[in-house]
Biopython code that builds the backbone (N, CA, C, O; Angstrom):
import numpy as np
from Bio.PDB.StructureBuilder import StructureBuilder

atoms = [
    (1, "UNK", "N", (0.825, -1.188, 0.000)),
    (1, "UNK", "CA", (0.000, 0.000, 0.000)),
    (1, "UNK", "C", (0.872, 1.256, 0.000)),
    (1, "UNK", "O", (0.582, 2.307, -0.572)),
    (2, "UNK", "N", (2.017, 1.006, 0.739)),
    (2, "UNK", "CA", (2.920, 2.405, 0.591)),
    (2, "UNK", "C", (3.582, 2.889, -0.642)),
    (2, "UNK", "O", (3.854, 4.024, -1.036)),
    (3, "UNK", "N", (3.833, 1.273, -1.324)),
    (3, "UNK", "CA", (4.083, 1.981, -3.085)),
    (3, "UNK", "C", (2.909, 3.093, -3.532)),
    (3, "UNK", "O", (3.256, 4.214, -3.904)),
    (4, "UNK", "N", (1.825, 2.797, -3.485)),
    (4, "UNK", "CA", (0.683, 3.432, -4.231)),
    (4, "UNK", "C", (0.801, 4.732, -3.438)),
    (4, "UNK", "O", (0.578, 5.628, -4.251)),
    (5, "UNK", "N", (1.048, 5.266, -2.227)),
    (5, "UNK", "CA", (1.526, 6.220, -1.838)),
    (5, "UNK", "C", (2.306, 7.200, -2.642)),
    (5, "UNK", "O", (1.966, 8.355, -2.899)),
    (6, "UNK", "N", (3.615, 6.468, -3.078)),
    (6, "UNK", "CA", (4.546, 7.063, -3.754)),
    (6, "UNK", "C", (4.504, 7.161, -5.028)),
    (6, "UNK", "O", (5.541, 7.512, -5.590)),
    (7, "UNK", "N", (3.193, 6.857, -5.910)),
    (7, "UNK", "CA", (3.241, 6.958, -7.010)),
    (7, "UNK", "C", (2.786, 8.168, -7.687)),
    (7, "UNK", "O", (2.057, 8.950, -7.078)),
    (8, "UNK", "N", (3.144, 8.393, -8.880)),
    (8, "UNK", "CA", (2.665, 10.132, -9.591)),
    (8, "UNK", "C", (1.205, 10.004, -9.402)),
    (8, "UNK", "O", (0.602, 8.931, -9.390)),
    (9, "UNK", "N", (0.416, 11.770, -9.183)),
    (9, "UNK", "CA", (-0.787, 11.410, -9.628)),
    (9, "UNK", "C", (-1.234, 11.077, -10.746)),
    (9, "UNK", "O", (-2.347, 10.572, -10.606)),
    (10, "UNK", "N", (-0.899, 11.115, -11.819)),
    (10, "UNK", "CA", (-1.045, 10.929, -13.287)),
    (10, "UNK", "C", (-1.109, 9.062, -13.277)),
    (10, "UNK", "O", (-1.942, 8.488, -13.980)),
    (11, "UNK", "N", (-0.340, 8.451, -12.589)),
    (11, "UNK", "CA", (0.167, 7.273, -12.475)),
    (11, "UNK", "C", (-0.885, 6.632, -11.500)),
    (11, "UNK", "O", (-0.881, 5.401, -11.492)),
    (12, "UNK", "N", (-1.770, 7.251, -10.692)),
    (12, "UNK", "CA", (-2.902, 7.186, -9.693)),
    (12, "UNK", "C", (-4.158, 7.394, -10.940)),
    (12, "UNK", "O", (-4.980, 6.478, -10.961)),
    (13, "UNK", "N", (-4.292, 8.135, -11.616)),
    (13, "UNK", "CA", (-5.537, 8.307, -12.431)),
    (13, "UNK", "C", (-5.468, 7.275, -13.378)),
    (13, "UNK", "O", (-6.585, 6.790, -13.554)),
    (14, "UNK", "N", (-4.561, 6.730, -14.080)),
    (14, "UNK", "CA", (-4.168, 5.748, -14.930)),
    (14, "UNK", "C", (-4.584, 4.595, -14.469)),
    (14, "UNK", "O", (-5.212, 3.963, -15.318)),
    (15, "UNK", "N", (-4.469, 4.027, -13.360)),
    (15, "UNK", "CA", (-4.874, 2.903, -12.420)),
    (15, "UNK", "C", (-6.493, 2.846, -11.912)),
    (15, "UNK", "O", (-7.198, 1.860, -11.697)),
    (16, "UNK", "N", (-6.750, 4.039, -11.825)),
    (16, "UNK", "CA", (-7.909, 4.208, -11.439)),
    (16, "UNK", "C", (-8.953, 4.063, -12.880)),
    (16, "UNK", "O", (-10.022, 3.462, -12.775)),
    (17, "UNK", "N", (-8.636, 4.513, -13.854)),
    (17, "UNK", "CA", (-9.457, 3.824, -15.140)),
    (17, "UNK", "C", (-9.164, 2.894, -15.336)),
    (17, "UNK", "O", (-10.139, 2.445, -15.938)),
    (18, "UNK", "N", (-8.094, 1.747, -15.256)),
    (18, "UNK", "CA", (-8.229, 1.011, -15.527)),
    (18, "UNK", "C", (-8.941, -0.223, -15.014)),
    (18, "UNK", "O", (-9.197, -1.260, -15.625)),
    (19, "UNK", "N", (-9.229, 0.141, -13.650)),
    (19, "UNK", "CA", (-9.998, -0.277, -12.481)),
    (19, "UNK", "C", (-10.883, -0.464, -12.740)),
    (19, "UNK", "O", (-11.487, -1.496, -12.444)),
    (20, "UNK", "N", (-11.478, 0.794, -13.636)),
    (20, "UNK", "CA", (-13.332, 1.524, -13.666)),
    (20, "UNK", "C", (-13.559, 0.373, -14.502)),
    (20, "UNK", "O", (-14.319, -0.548, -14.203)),
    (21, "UNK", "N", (-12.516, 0.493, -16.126)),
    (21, "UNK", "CA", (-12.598, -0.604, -16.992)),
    (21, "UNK", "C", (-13.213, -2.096, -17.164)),
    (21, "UNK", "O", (-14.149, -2.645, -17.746)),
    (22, "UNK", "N", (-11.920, -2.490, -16.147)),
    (22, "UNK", "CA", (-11.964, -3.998, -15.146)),
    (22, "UNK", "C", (-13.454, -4.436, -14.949)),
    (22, "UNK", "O", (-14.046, -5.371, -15.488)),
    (23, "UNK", "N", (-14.028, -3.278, -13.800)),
    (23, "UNK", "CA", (-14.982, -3.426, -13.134)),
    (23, "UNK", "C", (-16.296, -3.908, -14.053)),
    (23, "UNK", "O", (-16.981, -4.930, -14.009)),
    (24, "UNK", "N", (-16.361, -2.333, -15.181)),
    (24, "UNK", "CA", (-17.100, -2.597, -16.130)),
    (24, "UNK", "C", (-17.405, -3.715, -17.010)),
    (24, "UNK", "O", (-18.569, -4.058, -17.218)),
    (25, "UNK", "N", (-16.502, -4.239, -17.482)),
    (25, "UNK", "CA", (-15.998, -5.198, -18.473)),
    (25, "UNK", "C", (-16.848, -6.566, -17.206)),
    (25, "UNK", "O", (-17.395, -7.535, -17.731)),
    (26, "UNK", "N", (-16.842, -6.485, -16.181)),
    (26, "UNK", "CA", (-17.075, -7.680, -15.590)),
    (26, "UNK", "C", (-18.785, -7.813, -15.018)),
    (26, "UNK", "O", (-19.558, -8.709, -14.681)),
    (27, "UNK", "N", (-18.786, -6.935, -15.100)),
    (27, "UNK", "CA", (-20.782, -6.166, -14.822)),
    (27, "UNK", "C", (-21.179, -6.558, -16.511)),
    (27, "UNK", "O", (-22.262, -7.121, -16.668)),
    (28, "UNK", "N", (-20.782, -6.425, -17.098)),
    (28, "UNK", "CA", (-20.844, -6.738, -18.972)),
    (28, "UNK", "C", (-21.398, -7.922, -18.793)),
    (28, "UNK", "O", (-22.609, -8.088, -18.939)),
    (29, "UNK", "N", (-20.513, -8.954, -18.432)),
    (29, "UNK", "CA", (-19.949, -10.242, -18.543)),
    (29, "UNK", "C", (-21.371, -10.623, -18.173)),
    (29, "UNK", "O", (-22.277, -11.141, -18.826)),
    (30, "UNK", "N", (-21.269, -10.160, -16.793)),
    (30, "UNK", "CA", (-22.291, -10.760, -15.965)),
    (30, "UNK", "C", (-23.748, -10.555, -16.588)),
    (30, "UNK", "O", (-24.590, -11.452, -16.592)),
    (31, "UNK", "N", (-24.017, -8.900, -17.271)),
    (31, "UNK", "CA", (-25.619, -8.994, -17.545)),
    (31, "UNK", "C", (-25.508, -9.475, -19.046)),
    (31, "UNK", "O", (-26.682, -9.540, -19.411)),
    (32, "UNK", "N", (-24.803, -9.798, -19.970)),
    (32, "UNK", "CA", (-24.619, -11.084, -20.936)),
    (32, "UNK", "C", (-24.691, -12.121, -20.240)),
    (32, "UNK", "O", (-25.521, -12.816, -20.827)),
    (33, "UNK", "N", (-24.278, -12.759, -19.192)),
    (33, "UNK", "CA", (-25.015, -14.220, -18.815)),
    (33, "UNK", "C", (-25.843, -14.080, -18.566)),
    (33, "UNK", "O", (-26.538, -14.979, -19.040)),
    (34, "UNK", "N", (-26.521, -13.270, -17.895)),
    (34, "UNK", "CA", (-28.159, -13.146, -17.230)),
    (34, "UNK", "C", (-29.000, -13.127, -18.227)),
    (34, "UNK", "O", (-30.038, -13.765, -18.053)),
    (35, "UNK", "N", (-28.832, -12.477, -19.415)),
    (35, "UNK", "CA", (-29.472, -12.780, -20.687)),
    (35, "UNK", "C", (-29.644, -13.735, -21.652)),
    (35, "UNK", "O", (-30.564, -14.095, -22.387)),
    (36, "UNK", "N", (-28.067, -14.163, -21.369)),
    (36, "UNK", "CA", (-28.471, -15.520, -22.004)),
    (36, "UNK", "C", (-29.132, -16.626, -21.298)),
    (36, "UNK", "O", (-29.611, -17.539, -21.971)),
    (37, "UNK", "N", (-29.215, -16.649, -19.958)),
    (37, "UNK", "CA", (-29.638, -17.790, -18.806)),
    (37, "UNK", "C", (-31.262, -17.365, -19.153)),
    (37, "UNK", "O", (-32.073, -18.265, -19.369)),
    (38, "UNK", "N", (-31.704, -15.819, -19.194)),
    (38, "UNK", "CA", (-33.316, -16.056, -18.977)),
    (38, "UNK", "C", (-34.024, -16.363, -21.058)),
    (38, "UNK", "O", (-35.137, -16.553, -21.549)),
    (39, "UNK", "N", (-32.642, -16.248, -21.608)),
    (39, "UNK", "CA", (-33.140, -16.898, -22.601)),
    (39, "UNK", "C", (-33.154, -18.157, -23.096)),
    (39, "UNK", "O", (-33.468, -18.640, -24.184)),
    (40, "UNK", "N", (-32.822, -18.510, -22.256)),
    (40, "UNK", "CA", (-32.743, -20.583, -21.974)),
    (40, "UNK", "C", (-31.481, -20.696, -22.774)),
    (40, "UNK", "O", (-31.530, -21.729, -23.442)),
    (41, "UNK", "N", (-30.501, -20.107, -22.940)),
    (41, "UNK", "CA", (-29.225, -20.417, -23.734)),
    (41, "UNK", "C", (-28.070, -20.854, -22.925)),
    (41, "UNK", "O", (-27.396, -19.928, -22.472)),
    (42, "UNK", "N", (-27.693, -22.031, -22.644)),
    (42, "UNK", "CA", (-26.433, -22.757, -21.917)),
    (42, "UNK", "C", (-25.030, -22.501, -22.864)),
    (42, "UNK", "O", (-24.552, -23.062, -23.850)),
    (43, "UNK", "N", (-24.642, -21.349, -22.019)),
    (43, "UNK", "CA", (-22.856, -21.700, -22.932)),
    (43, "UNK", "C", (-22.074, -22.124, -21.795)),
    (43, "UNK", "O", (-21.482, -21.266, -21.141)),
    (44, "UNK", "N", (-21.988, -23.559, -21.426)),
    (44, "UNK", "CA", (-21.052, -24.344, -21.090)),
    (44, "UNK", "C", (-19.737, -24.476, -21.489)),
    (44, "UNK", "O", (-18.668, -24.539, -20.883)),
    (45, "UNK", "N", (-20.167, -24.512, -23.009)),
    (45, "UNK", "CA", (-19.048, -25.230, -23.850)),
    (45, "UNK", "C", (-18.164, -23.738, -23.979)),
    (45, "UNK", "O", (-17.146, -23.876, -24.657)),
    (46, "UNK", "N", (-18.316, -22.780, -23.612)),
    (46, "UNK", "CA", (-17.585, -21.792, -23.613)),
    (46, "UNK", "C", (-16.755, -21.270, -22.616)),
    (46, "UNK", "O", (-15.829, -20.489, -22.834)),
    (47, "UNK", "N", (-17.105, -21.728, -21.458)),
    (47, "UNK", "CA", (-16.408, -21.667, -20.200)),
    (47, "UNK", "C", (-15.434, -22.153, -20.036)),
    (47, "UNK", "O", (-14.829, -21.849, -19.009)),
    (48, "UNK", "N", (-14.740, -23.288, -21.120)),
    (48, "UNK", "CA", (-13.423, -23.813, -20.870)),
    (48, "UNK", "C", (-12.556, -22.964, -21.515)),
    (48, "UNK", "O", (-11.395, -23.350, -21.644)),
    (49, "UNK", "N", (-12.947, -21.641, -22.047)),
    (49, "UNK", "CA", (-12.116, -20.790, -22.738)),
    (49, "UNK", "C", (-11.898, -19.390, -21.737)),
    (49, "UNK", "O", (-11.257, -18.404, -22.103)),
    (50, "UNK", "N", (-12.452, -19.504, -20.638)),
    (50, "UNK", "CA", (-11.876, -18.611, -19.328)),
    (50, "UNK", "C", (-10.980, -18.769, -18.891)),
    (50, "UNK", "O", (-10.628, -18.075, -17.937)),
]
sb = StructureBuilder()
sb.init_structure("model")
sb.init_model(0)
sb.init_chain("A")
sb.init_seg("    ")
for serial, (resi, resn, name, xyz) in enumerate(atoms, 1):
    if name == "N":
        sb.init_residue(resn, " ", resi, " ")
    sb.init_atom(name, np.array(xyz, "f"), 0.0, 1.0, " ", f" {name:<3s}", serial, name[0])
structure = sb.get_structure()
């Protein structure tokens, strides 16, 4: 935690979108499965590619 202390702010905002990104990208993920689950669509066979 004390690195992130010492880092530029520029170098703090950079991290912090990429965070937002992350986050986003995974809320995505998630309401694409929820859509495909209430549309009766099983991608199983796709999960071995995580």
């Amino acid at each position: 935690m004390r690195a992130a202390l010492l880092t530029p702010p520029d170098d703090i905002k950079k991290l912090s979108d990429v965070m937002k990104w992350v986050f986003q990208q995974e809320e995505r993920k998630q309401d694409v499965e929820h859509d495909l689950a209430a549309e009766g669509i099983d991608d199983w066979p796709f999960r071995s590619l995580e």
